[in-house]
N, C-alpha and C positions, 0 to 999 in steps of 0.2 A: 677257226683254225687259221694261223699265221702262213700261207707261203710264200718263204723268199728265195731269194737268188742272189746271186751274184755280177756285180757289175764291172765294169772293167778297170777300173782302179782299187781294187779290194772292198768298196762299200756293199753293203746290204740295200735290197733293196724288197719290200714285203706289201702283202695287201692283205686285211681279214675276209674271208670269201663267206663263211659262216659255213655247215653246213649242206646246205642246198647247191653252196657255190662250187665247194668241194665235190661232190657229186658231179653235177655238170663238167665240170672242169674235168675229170681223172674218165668218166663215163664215155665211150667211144658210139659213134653216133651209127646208121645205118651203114651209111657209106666206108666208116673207118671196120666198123667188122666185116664186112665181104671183103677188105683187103686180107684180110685174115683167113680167108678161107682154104686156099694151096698152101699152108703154112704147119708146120708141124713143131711140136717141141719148144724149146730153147728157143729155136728161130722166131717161131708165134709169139713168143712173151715179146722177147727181146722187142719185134718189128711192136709190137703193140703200145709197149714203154716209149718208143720212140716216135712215136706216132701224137700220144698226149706230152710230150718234151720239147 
């Protein structure tokens, strides 16, 4: 799997993660779920998405 971004002059910029990397990457570690824990709803996702962003 390709993910890119965007840089500050309109270029692309991508890395292949494979997988596993994918995984790792999107997967929220001990610490990033107990911030999640007083969180409800909409609020949960959102804080969560930006957390891995």
């Amino acid at each position: 799997m390709l993910i890119t971004g965007a840089c500050g002059r309109g270029c692309r910029v991508g890395r292949d993660l494979g997988l596993d990397g994918v995984v790792d990457h999107f997967t929220l570690s001990g610490d990033e779920a107990g911030w999640l824990q007083n969180k409800t709803g909409a609020t949960r996702l959102g804080f969560a998405v930006q957390l891995k962003f």
